[in-house]
N, C-alpha and C positions, 0 to 999 in steps of 0.2 A: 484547604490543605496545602502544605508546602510540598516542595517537588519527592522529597522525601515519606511526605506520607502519601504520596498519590503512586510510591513504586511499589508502598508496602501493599496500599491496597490492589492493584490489580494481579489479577492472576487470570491463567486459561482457564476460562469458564466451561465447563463441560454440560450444563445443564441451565437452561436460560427458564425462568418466570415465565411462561405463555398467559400467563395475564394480566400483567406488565409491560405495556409498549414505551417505548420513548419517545418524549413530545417532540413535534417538529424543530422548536425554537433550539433545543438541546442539541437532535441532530445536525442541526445548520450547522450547530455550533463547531459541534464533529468534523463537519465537511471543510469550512474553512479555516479552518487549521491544517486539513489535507491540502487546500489551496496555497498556503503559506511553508510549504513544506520545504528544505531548502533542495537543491539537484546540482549537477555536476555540471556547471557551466549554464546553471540558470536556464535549462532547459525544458525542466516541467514535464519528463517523458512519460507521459502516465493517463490514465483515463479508471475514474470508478464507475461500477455498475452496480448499480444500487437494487438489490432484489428484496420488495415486502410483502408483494403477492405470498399468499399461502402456496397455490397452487401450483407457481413458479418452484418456491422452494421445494415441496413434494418433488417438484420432476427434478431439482438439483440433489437431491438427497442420497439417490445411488449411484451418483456421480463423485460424492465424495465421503466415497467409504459407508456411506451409511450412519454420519456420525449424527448423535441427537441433536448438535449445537446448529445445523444447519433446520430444521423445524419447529426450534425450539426459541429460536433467536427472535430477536424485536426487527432487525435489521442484518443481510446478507449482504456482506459488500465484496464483489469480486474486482483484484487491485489489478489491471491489464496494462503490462509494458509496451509502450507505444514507439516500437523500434522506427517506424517511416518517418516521426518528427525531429528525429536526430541525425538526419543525411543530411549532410553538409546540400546537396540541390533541394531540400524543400525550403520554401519560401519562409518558414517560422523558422530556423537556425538565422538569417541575415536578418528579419527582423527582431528579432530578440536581441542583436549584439546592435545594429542601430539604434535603439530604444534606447540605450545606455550615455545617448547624449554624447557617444564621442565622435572628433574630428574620421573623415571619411580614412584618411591614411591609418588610422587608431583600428579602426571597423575591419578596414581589409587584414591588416597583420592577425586581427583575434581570428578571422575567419579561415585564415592559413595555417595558425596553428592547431586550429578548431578541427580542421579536415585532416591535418596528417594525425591528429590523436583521431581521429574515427577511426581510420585505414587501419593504424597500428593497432587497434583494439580488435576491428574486425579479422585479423589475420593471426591474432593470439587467442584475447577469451571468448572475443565474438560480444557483437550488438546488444545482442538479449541478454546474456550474462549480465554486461555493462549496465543497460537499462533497468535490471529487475534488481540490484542494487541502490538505482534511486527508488525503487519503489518502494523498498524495505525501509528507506530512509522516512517515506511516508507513515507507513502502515506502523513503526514507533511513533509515528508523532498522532497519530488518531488514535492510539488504544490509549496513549498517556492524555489525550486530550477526553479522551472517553470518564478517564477512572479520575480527574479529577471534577468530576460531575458525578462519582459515584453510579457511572452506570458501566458493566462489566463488556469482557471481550475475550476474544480466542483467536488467535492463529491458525490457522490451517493450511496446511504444507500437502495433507493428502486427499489430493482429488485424482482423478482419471483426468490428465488435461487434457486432449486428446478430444475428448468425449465432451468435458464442459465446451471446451471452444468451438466443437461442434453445434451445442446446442446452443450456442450463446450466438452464434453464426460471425462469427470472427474472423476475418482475413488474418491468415496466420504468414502471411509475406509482408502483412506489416503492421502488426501487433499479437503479444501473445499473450497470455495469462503466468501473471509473478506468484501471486498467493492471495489466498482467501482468507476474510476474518467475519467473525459474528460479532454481534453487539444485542444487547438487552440488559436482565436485572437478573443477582445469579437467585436459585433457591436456596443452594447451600454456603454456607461459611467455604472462605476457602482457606484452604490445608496450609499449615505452616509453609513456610517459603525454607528451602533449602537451597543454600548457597554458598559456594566456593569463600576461604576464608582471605582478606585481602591481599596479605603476601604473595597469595597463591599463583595471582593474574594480575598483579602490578611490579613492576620488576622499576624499580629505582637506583 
């Protein structure tokens, strides 16, 4: 499929195949395209949690909302913004900008500007905001890496987070939960896509 027919075909899946899983080799596939996912200053704030236990998902299920896609799914992947790897004092913000192969004066300058965009962000929209927008930046790039493998996905925005991060036993001082999405094979056709006409949302 070209990039084109992989946007027609996906859509939120509401109702997953329970007897349809997807093969490992497929998921990897999934996964490392979450690893190649780009972030805002190459920082990779992020951690997936990969739930396939039945039993796990039962206990996630009234956790978010009660929606069928969460026991219905091949794969539960909860997306967690990893706000502690982007302080300018953890040791992964100066190795990631030394990696880059540049002169030590090159390294210091990025890390100075690297830290006053923190402070500024933390005293406007805040870390987590900041963070769970690369994570969205992810969570496109694995539903579109999903559906051109023909295997479907769903976003999920409504969970109790609070509660999941409870059960997921989460230090919420330095990571929290962005959004959740399922993944498997749907039952049904999905519904014509309705969408905004281009003039509408492109201003030239």
């Amino acid at each position: 499929m070209d990039f084109l027919e992989i946007q027609n075909f996906r859509h939120a899946c509401k109702i997953f195949d329970t007897n349809k899983k997807i093969s490992t080799s497929d998921f990897d596939y999934i996964l490392e395209c979450a690893r190649l996912s780009p972030s805002s200053f190459g920082m990779q704030p992020w951690k997936l949690i990969v739930i396939e236990d039945e039993k796990r998902k039962e206990d996630i299920k009234p956790l978010c909302w009660n929606q069928a896609q969460i026991t219905s799914c091949s794969q539960l992947v909860i997306i967690v913004a990893n706000k502690d790897i982007v302080e300018p004092t953890n040791p992964h913000v100066k190795n990631m900008f030394r990696s880059r192969g540049l002169p030590q004066d090159a390294v210091d300058n990025y890390i100075k500007l690297y830290t006053d965009f923190i402070e500024s962000t933390r005293q406007t929209t805040g870390i987590y905001n900041w963070v769970s927008k690369q994570c969205y930046i992810l969570l496109a790039n694995i539903m579109n890496a999903a559906a051109s493998l023909k295997i479907d996905s769903c976003p999920i925005e409504g969970f109790h987070k609070e509660k999941l991060e409870k059960y997921l036993e989460l230090d919420t001082s330095k990571e929290e939960i962005s959004v959740v999405s399922t993944f498997g094979y749907r039952v049904n056709e999905a519904p014509e896509k309705i969408r905004l006409d281009i003039n509408k949302i492109v201003k030239r």
